[in-house]
C-alpha positions as CSV (number, residue, x, y, z in Angstrom):
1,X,-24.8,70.7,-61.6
2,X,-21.6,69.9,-60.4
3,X,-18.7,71.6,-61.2
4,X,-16.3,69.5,-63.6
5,X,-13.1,70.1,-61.2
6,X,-14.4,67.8,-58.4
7,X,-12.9,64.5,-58.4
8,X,-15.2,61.6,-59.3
9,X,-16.6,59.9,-56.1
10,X,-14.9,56.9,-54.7
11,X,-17.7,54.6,-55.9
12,X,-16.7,55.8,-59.8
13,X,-13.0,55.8,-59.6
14,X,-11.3,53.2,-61.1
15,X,-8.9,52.5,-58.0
16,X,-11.4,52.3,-55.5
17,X,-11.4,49.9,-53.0
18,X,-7.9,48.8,-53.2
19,X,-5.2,48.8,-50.6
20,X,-2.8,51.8,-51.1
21,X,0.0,49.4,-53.1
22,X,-2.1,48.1,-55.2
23,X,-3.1,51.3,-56.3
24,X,-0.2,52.7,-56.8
25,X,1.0,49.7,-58.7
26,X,-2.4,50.3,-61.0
27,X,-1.9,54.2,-61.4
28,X,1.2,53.6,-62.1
29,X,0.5,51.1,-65.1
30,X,2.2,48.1,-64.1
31,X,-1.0,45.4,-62.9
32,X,-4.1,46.8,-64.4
33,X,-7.8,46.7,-62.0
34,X,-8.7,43.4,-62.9
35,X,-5.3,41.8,-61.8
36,X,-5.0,43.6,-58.6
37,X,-8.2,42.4,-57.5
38,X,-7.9,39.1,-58.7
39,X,-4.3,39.3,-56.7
40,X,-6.3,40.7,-53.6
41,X,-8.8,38.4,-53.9
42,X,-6.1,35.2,-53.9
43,X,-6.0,34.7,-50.2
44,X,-2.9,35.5,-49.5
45,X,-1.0,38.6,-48.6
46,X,-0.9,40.5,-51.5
47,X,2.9,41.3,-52.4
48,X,3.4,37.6,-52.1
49,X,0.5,37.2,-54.7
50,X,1.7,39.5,-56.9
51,X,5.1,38.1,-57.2
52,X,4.0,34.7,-57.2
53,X,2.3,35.4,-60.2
54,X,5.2,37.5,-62.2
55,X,3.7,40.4,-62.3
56,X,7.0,42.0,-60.7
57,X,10.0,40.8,-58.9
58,X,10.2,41.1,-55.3
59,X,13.9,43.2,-55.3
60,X,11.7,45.6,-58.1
61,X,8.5,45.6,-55.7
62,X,10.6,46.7,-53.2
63,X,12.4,49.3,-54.9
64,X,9.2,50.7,-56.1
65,X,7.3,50.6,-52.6
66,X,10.4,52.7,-51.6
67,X,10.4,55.2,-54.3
68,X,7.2,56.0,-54.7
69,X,5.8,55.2,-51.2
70,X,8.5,56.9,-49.7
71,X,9.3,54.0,-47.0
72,X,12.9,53.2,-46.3
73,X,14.2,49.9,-47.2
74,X,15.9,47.8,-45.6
75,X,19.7,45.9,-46.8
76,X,19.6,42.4,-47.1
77,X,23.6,42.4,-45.3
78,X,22.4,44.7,-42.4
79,X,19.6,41.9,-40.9
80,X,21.4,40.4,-37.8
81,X,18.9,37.4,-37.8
82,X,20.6,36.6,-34.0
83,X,19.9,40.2,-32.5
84,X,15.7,39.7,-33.6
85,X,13.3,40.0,-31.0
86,X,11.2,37.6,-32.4
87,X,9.2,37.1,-29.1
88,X,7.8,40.5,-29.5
89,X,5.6,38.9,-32.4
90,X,3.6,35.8,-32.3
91,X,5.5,33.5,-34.9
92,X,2.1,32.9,-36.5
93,X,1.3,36.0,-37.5
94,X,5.2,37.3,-38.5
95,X,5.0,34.0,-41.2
96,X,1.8,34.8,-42.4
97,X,2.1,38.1,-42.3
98,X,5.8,38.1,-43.7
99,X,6.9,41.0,-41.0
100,X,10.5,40.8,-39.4
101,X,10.8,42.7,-35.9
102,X,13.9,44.9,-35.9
103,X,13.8,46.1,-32.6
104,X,11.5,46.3,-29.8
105,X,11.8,48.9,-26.9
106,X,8.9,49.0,-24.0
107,X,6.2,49.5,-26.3
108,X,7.8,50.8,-29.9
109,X,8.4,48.2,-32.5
110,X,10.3,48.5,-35.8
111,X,9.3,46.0,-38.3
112,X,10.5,45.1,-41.8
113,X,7.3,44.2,-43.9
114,X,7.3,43.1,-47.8
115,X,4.0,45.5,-47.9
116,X,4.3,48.2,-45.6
117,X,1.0,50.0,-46.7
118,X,-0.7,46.6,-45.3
119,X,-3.2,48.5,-42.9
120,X,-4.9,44.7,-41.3
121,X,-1.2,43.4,-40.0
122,X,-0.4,46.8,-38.8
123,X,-3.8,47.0,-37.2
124,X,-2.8,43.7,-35.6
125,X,0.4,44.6,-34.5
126,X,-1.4,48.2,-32.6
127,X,-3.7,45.3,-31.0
128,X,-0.5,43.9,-29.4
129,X,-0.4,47.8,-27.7
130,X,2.6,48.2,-29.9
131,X,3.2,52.1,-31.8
132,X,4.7,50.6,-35.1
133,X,7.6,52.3,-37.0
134,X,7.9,50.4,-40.5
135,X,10.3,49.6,-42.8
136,X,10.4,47.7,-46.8
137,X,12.4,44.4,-47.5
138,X,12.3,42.2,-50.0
139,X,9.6,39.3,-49.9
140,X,12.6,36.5,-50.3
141,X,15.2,38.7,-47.9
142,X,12.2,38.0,-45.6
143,X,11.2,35.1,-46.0
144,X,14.9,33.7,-45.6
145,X,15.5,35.5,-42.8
146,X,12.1,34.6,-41.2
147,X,13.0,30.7,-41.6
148,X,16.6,31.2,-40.3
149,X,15.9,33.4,-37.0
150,X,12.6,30.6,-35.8
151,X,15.0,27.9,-36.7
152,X,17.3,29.2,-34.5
153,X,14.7,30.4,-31.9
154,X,13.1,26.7,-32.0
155,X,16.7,25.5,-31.5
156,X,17.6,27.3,-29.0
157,X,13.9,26.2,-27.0
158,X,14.6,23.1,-27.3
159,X,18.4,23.5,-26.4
160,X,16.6,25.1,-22.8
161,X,14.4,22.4,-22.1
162,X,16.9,19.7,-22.8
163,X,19.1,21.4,-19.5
């Protein structure tokens, strides 16, 4: 007989299998099992699932991620979309992914991700041979800045090949 103070196994506890924010979000009462997998299950990055379907707001989501995650969060005013190293990233994979490079220095990479718990894209960004030091911002901050800095970028491409 087991004793009664070991935790259930995985199998049996009612957060198993999901990614470490959508637990959270679940112990913490605010999507209940059934909607986090059904969010999971949508396709889609999760964080952009779950505010799509207005569960939470993405400023809240990001507030939350930081206080009970403990990542730091980025400003929305202190994004210099011009100073980006955008090349650093595949543009695929930073708009699917919704992750904004802050800075990239031989092969350390500070990114600004609307789920920073998101262990696939930070898997993908190690495959690039990248150590990864990440950062919180909100899913429309990001997804702003993410169409203003490849606008520019493809703008300034085109501006080289014209010359």
């Amino acid at each position: 007989m087991k004793p009664s103070h070991f935790p259930a196994p995985l199998s049996r506890r009612p957060d198993a299998g999901l990614g470490t924010l959508a637990r959270a979000l679940v112990r913490a009462g605010v999507i209940s099992r059934p909607q986090a997998d059904s969010l999971g299950a949508s396709g889609q990055p999760f964080v952009l699932a779950l505010t799509q379907s207005g569960a939470v707001e993405g400023a809240w989501l990001a507030r939350f991620i930081t206080d009970a995650l403990g990542y730091p969060q980025i400003a929305p005013d202190a994004l210099d979309v011009a100073r980006l190293p955008l090349g650093s990233i595949p543009d695929a994979l930073l708009q699917t992914r919704l992750i904004l490079p802050l800075s990239a220095r031989a092969k350390h990479l500070c990114v600004a991700m609307a789920d920073p718990t998101d262990r696939d894209t930070l898997d993908r960004l190690r495959a690039l041979g990248f150590t990864v030091e990440v950062s919180v911002a909100e899913i429309a901050t990001l997804q702003a800045s993410l169409a203003h800095a490849l606008q520019a970028s493809e703008w300034t491409h085109q501006s080289l090949a014209q010359q």
